[in-house]
Steps between C-alpha positions, in 0.01 A plus 500: 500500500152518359402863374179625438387679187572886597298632227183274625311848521566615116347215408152547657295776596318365783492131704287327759627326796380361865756655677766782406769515708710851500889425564696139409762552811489134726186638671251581189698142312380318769154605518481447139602119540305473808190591272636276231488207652140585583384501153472909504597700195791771645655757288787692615630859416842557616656843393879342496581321178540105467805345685592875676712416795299549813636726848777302661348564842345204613668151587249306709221286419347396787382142560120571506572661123712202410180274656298711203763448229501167552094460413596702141733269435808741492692472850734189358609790212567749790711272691717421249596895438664716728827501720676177405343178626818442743505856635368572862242694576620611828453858631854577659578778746813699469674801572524562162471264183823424515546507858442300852255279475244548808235230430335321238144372433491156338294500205568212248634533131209409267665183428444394870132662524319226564714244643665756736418422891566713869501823327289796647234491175585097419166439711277652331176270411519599117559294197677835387738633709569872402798581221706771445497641141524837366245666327660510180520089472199503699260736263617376207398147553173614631429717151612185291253270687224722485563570122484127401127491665263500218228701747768774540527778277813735599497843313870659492539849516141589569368762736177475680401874474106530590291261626121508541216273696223371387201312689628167377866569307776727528624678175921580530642755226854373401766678272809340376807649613684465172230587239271677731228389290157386746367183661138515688509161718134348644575314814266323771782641764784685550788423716789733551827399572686823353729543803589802762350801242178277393312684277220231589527619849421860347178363299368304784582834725663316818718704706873344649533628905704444770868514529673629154863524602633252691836477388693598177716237376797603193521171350758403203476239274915427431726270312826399689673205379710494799239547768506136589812403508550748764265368711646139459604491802109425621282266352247655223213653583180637349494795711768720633419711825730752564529625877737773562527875666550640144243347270288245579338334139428156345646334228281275288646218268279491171658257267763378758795581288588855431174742507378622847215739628642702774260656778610810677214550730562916564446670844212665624721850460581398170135559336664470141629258274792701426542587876791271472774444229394184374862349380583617845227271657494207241967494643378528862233201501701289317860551657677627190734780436514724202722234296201251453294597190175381431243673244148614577240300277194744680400688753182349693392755805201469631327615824357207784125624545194348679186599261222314470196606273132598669359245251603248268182467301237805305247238350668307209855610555764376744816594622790257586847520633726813490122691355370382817822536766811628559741367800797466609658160280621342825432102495479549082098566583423780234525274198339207668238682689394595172495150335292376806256855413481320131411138563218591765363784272515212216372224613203663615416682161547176331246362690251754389616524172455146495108504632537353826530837722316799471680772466458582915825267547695784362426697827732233698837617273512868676340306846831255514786699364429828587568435874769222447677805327466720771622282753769335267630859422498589869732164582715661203546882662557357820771268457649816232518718816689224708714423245582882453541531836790218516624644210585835653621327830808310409760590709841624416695218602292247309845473244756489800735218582490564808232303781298791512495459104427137530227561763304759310485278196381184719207709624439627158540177323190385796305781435501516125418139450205506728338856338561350142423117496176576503491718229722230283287208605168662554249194542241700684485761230490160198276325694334657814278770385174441444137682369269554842246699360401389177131448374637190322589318778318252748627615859469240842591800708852379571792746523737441268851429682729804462815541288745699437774600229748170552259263661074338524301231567355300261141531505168368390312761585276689249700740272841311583711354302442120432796347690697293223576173544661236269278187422576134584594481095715767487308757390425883592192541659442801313614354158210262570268790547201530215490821304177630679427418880685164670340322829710343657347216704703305765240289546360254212207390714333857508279528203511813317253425226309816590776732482629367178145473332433875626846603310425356242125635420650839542821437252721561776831299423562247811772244534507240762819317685548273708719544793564219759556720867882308540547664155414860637758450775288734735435784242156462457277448816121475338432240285373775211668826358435658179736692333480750268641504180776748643574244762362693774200335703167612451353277785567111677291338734448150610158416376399644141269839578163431546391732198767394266375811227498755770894469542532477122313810501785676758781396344445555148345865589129458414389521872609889423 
């Protein structure tokens, strides 16, 4: 793996930068590729040193993230790392790990990702379906990629402990962790991506509300040779979900072999993490006795909240992520709520960094995910409660060999599968959401159509998602996107001279393609929509606009 020089801040007493991002976890990586490929400048302090493994906690990334990795060039390095290519990535309901089997959710080995058909997330209109993959193959790949950019800068074991704003430049104070000698850093922005305790958060004085204790969950990261081999007698899976009268928990598969993260989602009269003996829980979720021996590699509690900042912005400074939102990590959406926080806060100040926005676009980034979060994190609690609710309601029977036994576990096995498919193959959450009331956006005055957790519409209406599509040659229609804005025009006849000559006497970046309508395949009902460089539409119509500069104006944020 690439390392970066950890004693970068002995070697200089101050630096300049565009953008200095605070934390190198996936979220503040990402946002410093996203600005990378933009031609911006990014610098990033991380306090951990070079190459430190990363929390073991998360194991998703979604498909809209994956969409995002692809653009940066890195998703073909994150699909080859992980659970082994041949290993499913099923989410199997049991009694207990080693148990009855109640029901299973197909989800297909990364080997079979894109080939795989009839499965409940094989559907998905993506040219990157999501993949499972710990954090600590995920980050590390991330933090290598972003390393080898020569417009990234990563500072190891540097703390971000003052910063102060300025009319036109923020000034961060910076002390190496090692040396402790000083580091004063001039930046255009600030973005913070320093996690749960963000010190950013602090600075930029936003206050977390609503629900802080959801549930408490004593999690244990373990190494047990034998594990699988015990369960042989079901096929693999990448998740475990234990159902039973004495301890419900889930058992997570992070290199497929022999190291697992086990879940042991406590009670609501069991407010501690030590409210239960945790070798006692670990042998009741899995189905073991005291004779099986495994050894604890960590111990990974953490609490399921739903807290979401007042603001996300003071000025110059920004707030992404974990700094930004706390939920519960049902459907994997912390981490990858937080990437899609990074690449609409970046694109955005890369176009005024780059002179074609003023610096009134900014005002969209708290607009669009500020509410998204909200609603996102709400989805999140909700299905948390239900599934904490099931949790506590297994019957006693549910192990019996009897037809009462046999019964209960049918109606479980039902029930289960329909609460949790949705979380497991959440389309509506990828792809369905969308920014209503943004002052970047072009809006017809059509309602968007509703979606839920598992399931949407595809849309073309303003501040939805451009429905993907493959082109007649083969293509993505996203990896044929331009860097800046993209029209898409389904009909060649229409001449958008205007439109195009207007970009282009106010710099603003705008790609053109083609699209004959039997190519859409009924995605795309007008014969215009421009998307933004996030891949979210910023208007469509069937005639170009009348005053061509006026919508440049809107969408770009000078109309502010």
């Amino acid at each position: 793996m690439l390392r970066v020089n950890e004693s970068a801040v002995t070697e200089e007493t101050s630096m300049r930068t565009q953008v200095l991002v605070v934390g190198a976890g996936p979220v503040g990586l990402t946002a410093a590729m996203d600005l990378a490929s933009r031609g911006i400048d990014v610098v990033v302090a991380e306090i951990r040193h070079a190459g430190d493994p990363p929390s073991v906690k998360c194991n998703h990334v979604s498909a809209r993230s994956m969409e995002i990795f692809r653009r940066l060039g890195v998703a073909a390095k994150l699909r080859d790392a992980g659970l082994p290519a041949d290993f499913p990535n099923d989410c199997s309901y049991r009694t207990t790990a080693t148990g009855i089997e109640l029901c299973r959710i197909d989800i297909p080995s990364r080997a079979r990702r894109y080939s795989a058909t009839g499965g409940p997330d094989t559907w998905w209109p993506t040219p990157e379906p999501p993949h499972r993959i710990n954090q600590i193959y995920l980050e590390p790949i991330l933090f290598s990629h972003a390393a080898a950019q020569p417009r990234i800068k990563i500072l190891a074991r540097t703390e971000i402990t003052e910063i102060e704003q300025h009319d036109d430049h923020v000034v961060a104070l910076a002390r190496d962790l090692d040396s402790g000698s000083a580091l004063r850093i001039e930046a255009s922005f600030v973005i913070g991506c320093d996690g749960s305790r963000s010190l950013v958060r602090k600075w930029i004085g936003a206050n977390l509300s609503g629900t802080p204790v959801i549930q408490r969950v004593q999690s244990t990261f373990i190494e047990a040779p034998r594990l699988r081999e015990l369960m042989g007698a079901h096929k693999p899976a990448w998740m475990v979900l234990s159902l039973n009268p004495r301890r419900s928990g889930t058992t997570v598969a992070i290199d497929g072999r022999d190291r697992w993260l086990i879940h042991n989602h406590l009670r609501p009269d069991e407010p501690e993490f030590d409210s239960v003996d945790r070798d006692w829980s670990i042998r009741a979720i899995l189905g073991v006795d005291e004779r099986f021996e495994y050894k604890v590699l960590s111990k990974e509690d953490w609490v399921g909240r739903r807290l979401v900042a007042d603001r996300f912005r003071d000025r110059r400074v920004f707030i992404c992520g974990d700094a930004a939102h706390l939920w519960m990590p049902y459907a994997g959406y912390g981490m990858n709520a937080g990437i899609a926080d990074a690449v609409d806060l970046s694109w955005q100040l890369a176009a005024h960094l780059n002179g074609w926005a003023p610096a009134s676009i900014l005002d969209a980034y708290e607009a669009e995910r500020q509410p998204i979060t909200e609603q996102v994190s709400r989805f999140a609690m909700e299905h948390a409660m239900k599934l904490m609710a099931q949790r506590g309601g297994v019957p006693a029977e549910i192990e019996d060999a009897t037809p009462r036994g046999q019964a209960a576990r049918a109606t479980l096995a039902k029930a289960a599968y329909e609460l949790n498919v949705q979380q497991y193959c959440c389309a509506g959450l990828n792809f369905g959401y969308y920014y209503d009331a943004s002052p970047i956006i072009a809006y017809d005055g059509e309602t968007p159509p509703p979606y839920a957790m598992g399931s949407f519409t595809p849309s073309t209406v303003p501040g939805a998602r451009a429905p993907h599509l493959f082109l007649r040659d083969g293509r993505s229609l996203y990896d044929a996107f331009g860097a800046g804005y993209t029209l898409l025009r389904f009909d060649p006849a229409i001449d958008v001279t205007r439109l195009r000559s207007a970009a282009q006497e106010r710099g603003v970046p705008l790609a053109l393609i083609d699209i004959a309508p039997d190519e859409a395949n009924g995605a795309y009902a007008e014969k215009l929509v421009l998307a933004r460089p996030d891949q979210h539409i910023a208007w469509r119509g069937q005639v170009v606009p009348d005053n061509p500069p006026s919508l440049l104006a809107r969408i770009t944020g000078a109309a502010a």
